[in-house]
C-alpha positions in Angstrom: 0.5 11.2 -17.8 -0.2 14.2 -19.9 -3.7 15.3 -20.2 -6.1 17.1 -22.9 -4.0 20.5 -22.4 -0.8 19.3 -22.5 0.4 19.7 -19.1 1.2 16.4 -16.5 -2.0 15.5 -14.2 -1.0 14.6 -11.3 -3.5 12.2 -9.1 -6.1 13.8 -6.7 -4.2 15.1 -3.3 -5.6 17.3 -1.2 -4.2 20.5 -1.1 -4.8 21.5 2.9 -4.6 18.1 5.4 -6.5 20.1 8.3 -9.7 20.5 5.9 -10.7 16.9 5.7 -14.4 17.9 4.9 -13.6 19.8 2.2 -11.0 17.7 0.5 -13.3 14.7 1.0 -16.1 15.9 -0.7 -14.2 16.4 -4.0 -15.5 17.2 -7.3 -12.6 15.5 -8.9 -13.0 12.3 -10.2 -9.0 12.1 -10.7 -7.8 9.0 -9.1 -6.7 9.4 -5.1 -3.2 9.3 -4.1 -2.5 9.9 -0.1 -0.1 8.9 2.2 0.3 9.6 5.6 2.5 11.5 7.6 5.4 9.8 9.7 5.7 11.0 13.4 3.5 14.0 12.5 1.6 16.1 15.0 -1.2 15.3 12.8 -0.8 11.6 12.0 -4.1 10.2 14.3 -6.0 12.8 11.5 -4.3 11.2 8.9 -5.6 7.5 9.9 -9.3 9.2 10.2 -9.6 10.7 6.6 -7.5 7.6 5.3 -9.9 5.3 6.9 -12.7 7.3 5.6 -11.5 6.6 2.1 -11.6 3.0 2.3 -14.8 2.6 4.4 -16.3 0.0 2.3 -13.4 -1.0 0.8 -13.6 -4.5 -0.4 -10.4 -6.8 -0.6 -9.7 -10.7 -1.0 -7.8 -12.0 2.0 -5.2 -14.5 -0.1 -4.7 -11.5 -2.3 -2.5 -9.7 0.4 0.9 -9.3 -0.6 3.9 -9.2 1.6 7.7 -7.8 -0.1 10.2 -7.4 3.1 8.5 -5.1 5.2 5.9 -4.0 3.1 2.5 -4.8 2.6 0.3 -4.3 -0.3 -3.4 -5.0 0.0 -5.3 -4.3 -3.4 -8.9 -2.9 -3.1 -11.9 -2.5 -4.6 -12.3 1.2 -3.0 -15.6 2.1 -2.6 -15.4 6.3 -3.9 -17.3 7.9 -1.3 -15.7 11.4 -2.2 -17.3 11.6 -5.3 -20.9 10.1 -3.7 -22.5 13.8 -3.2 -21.7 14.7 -7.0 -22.5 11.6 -8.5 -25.7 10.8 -6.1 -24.3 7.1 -6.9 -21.3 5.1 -4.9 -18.7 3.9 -7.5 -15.5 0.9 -6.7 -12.1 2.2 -8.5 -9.2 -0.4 -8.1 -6.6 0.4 -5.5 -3.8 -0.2 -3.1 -3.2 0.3 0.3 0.2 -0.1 1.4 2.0 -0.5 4.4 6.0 -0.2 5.6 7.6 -1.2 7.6 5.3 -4.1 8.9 7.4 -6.3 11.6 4.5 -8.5 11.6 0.9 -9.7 10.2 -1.7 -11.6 11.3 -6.0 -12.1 10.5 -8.1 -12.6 13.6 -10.9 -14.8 12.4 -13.9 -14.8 14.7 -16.9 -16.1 13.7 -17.5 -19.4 12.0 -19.5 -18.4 9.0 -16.2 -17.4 7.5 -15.4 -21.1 7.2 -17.6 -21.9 4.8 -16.7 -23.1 1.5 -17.9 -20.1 -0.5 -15.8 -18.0 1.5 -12.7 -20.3 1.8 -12.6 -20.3 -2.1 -13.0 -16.5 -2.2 -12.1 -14.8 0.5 -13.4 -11.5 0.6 -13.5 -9.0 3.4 -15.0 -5.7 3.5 -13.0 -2.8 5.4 -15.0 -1.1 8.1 -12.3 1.1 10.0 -8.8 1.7 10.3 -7.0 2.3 13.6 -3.7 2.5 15.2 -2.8 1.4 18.9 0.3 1.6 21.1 1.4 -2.0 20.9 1.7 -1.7 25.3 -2.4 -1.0 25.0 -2.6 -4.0 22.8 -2.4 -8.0 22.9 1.0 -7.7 24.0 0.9 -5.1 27.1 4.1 -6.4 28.3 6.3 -4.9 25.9 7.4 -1.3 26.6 8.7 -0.8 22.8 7.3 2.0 21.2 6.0 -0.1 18.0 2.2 0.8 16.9 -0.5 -1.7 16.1 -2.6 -0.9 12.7 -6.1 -2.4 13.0 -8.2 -2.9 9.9 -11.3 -3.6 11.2 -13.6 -6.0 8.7 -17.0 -7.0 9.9 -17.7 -8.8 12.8 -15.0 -10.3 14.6 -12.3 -10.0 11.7 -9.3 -7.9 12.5 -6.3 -7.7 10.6 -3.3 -6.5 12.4 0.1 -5.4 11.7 2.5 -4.1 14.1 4.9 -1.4 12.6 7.5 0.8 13.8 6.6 4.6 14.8 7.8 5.8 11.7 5.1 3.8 9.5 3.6 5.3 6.5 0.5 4.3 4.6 -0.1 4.7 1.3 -3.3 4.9 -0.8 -3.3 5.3 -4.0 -5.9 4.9 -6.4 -5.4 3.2 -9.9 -5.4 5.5 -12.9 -8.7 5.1 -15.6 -7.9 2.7 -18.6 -8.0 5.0 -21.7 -10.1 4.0 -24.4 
């Protein structure tokens, strides 16, 4: 998309991965777009900042999407980055996705989740995003070298999905509507 000057904007990336602090507290208010890095040296950092960009992150549970090994989960991403310039938290629209997912599945713990109000509308609020070896998970048996992503959401709701090594996750933020 070209903007007032002509030229392409691109969506807000950080420049340097190794200075989260400084990337996170952004003055840009140009939507996110971050993915992380397979099998790098640095992917455990990538999982912190990403998780610290959808801290607050609210989603609805039947809206998760699933396309061969990949799954999409659309947000309403809470824009923490922007919280120290705007002394306000704003929600943007995004998507988190993940590939490839060899499995899915949402731990429900507690039984106020089965009440009506939430069985007609879902919704689940992100509190932190992990990743496990599969062997230190629920199935410490297997000696493959698949990883477990946790997203954490409240008490006693876990959503897991067990991926190969090589997973990637993607967020990216939605663009502003012009007017």
């Amino acid at each position: 998309m070209a903007g007032a000057n002509g030229k392409v904007e691109r969506p807000y990336q950080p420049e340097m991965h190794e200075d989260f602090g400084f990337s996170f507290h952004t003055e840009s208010d140009k939507p996110v777009r971050y993915a992380s890095r397979p099998l790098s040296a640095n992917g455990r950092h990538d999982l912190i900042f990403l998780s610290s960009y959808i801290h607050d992150a609210e989603f609805r549970m039947d809206q998760i999407q699933g396309h061969g090994k990949t799954v999409t989960i659309k947000l309403n991403r809470a824009r923490w980055e922007l919280e120290r310039k705007l002394n306000e938290l704003i929600f943007i629209p995004s998507e988190l996705t993940i590939r490839p997912v060899k499995s899915m599945w949402i731990e429900l713990g507690a039984d106020y989740h089965f009440t009506r109000g939430f069985l007609r509308k879902p919704e689940l609020t992100i509190f932190s995003l992990s990743v496990v070896p599969v062997r230190l998970s629920r199935d410490a048996d297997d000696d493959s070298d698949d990883q477990e992503i946790l997203i954490e959401c409240g008490v006693s709701v876990l959503l897991r999905l067990r991926v190969s090594e090589e997973y990637k996750i993607l967020l990216a933020d939605k663009p502003k509507a012009k007017s």
